[in-house]
N, C-alpha and C positions, 0 to 999 in steps of 0.2 A: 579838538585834539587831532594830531597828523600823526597817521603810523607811516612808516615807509616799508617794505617787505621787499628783497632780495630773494631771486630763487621762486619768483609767487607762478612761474605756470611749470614749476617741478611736482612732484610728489605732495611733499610736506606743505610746500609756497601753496598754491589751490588749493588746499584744503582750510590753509591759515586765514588768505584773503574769503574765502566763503563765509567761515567762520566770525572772522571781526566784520563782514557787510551785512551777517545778518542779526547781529549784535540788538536789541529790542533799545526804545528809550528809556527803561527804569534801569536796564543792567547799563545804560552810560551815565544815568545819573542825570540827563534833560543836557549832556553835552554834545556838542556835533561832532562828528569823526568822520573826519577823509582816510582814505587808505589809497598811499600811491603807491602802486604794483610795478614791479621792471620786469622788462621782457627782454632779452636778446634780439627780441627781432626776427627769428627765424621762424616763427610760425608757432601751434601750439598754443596759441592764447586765449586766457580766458576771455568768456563774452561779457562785453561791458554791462559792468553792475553798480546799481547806485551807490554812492559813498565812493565808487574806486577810479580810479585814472592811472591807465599803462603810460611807464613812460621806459621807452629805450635804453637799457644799459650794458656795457660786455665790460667787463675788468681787465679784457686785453685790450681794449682802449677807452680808459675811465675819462670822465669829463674830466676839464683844469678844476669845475669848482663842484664837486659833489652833491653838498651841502645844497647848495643853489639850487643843482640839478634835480635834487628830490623834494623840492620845495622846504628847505628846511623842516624836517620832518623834527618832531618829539622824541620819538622812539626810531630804531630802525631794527627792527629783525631780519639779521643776515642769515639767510640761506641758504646762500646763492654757493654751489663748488662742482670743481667738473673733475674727468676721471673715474667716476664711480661704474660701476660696482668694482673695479680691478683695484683694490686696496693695495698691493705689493707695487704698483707704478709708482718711478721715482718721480713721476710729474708731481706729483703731492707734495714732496718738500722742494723738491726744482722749480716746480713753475706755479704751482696754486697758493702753497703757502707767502710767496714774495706780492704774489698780486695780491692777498685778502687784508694783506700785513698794509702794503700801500695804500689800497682806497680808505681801509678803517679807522689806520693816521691819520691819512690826513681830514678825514670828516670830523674825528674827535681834537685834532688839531684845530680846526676849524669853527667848535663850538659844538660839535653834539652832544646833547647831553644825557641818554640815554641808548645802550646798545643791550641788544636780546642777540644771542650766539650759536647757531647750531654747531655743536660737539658731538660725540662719540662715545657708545658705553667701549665701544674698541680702545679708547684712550686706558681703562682699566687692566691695560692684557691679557695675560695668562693668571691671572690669579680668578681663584673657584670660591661658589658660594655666595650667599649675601654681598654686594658691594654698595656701600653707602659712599657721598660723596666725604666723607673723615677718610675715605683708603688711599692711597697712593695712587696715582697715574706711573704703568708702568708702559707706555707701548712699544705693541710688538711688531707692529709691520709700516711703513712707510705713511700710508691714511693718516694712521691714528695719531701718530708721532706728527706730524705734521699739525693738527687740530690742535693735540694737549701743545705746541710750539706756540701756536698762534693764540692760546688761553693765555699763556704767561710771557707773550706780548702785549697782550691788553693789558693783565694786572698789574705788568712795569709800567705800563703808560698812565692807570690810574694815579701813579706815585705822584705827577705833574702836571696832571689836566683832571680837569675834575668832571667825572662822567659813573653815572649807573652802569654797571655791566650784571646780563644774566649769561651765565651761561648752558647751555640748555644739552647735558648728556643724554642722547636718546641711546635705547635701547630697541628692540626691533619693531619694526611696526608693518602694521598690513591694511589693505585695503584699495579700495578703486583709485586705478591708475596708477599703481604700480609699476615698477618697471618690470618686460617678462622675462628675468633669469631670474628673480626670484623663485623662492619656494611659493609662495600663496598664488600667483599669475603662473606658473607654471599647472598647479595643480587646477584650477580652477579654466587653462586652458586645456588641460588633456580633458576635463569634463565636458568640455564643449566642444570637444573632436568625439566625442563617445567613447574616448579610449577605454579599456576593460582592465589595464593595467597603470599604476602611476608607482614608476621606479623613484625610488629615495634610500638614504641611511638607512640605518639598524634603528631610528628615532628615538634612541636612549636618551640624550641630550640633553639638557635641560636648559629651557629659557625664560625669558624675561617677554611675552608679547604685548602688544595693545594697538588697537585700533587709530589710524592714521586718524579717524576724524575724532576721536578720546586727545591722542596727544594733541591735535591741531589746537581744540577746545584750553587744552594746559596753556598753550604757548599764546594764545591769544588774551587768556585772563594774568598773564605774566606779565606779558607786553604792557598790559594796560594799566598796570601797576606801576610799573617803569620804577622798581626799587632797585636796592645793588643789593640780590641774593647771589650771587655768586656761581658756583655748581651746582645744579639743580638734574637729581635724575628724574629723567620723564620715563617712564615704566609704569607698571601694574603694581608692582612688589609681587608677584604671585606665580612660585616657580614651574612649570608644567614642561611634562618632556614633551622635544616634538613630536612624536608619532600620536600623543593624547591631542596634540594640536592640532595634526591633522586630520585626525580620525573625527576630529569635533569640526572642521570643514566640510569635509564630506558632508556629515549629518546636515549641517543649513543646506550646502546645497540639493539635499534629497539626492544622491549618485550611490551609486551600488558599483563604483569603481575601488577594483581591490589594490591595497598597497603591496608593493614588492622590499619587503624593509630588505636594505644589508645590501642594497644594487649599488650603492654608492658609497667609499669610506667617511668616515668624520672627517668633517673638516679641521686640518693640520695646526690654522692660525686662529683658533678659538679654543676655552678651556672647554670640557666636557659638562660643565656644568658651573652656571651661575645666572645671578639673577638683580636685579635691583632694592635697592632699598629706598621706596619713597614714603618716608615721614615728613622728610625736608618740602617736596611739593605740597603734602598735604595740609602742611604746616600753614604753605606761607599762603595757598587757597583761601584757607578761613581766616585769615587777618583781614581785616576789615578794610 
């Protein structure tokens, strides 16, 4: 089996290609598996590991033959998108949205036959509480709207080519290599400056976390199923305000660094509280 991974030396990408290279022979079933990784090229790459082969790719100038270029992969896990973390930049439906929409035509044009989707629990909106993937997409800032766009470009495109899609709503995630504006690299760096203060919110909040290498682990037993589940939240299900969140960071890291709550407003383009609903992961995990 050939996975292909988009995005593999981001966040999510390196976490996912670790994950399916260190995959054992009983969890593949005595089947071989390559994993071909794309890189930009600009550095940042993971160090070659068995099963995986870098190979070059920008979407501002995609191969003529995709497909080809990624050796004909099985599966392809996109997670390749730029612009982040500035979710209100109109590049998201100007410029990211037309490139994701291009290269994934024409590879499902082409014959692929299964695609795994990184999405956004931001596709959600402003609506609070539990959200399962039965709620509405309503998005509220240029990001999100842009993803839930490119969701329902693929599922017109299933109507005439016939291809598996997941598509994968994550919810927040933390862990090494992070990028540092984050909340978890930000605190975890003033710990490592010795700082004696770490300003944030009032941490009323409530979210949705899970550890980047929990979700990588979802997305790579997804992948390997390569069925058509469609929306899939990747989350905990398990609501906790941030400030409990942090407070339970600190504690792993042993730091006697005091929080300053209230030094920052809530953030404007998030509801105050919501969280995930994963029955639908859990579900489709235990299917055989």
């Amino acid at each position: 089996m050939r996975i292909a991974v988009t995005g593999a030396t981001g966040f999510i990408g390196r976490h996912v290609v670790a994950t399916l290279q260190a995959l054992d022979e009983s969890t593949l079933q005595g089947e071989p598996l390559e994993i071909i990784a794309t890189t930009r090229g600009s550095g940042g790459e993971p160090a070659p590991l068995s099963r995986v082969r870098l190979v070059q790719l920008d979407l501002q100038s995609p191969p003529d033959d995709p497909l080809r270029h990624l050796s004909f992969p099985d599966v392809l896990v996109h997670l390749a998108w730029g612009g982040l973390p500035n979710y209100h930049a109109a590049r998201h439906l100007e410029e990211e949205l037309p490139l994701h929409e291009a290269f994934l035509g024409r590879a499902i044009r082409d014959g692929l036959k299964a695609v795994v989707v990184a999405g956004t629990c931001f596709e959600y909106g402003m609506q609070e509480g539990q959200l399962s993937e039965a709620c509405p997409s309503r998005p509220a800032n240029p990001y999100a709207s842009a993803k839930d766009r490119l969701r329902g470009f693929l599922e017109d495109l299933q109507a005439t080519h016939h291809f598996q899609l997941t598509w994968l709503r994550f919810f927040y995630l933390y862990g090494s290599g992070q990028p540092g504006r984050t909340l978890y690299s930000q605190l975890i760096q003033a710990i490592g400056r010795g700082d004696e203060v770490f300003d944030m919110s009032g941490g009323e909040q409530v979210r949705d976390y899970l550890t980047v290498t929990e979700a990588a682990g979802f997305v790579s037993s997804l992948a390997l199923r390569a069925g058509n589940a469609g929306v899939v939240n990747i989350c905990s299900g398990q609501p906790r305000t941030v400030k409990s969140l942090v407070e339970g960071w600190v504690d792993e890291a042993d730091a006697s660094i005091r929080l300053n709550l209230g030094h920052y407003p809530y953030p404007a383009h998030e509801p105050m509280q919501f969280w995930g609903n994963n029955e639908k992961l859990r579900s489709l995990l235990e299917t055989p």
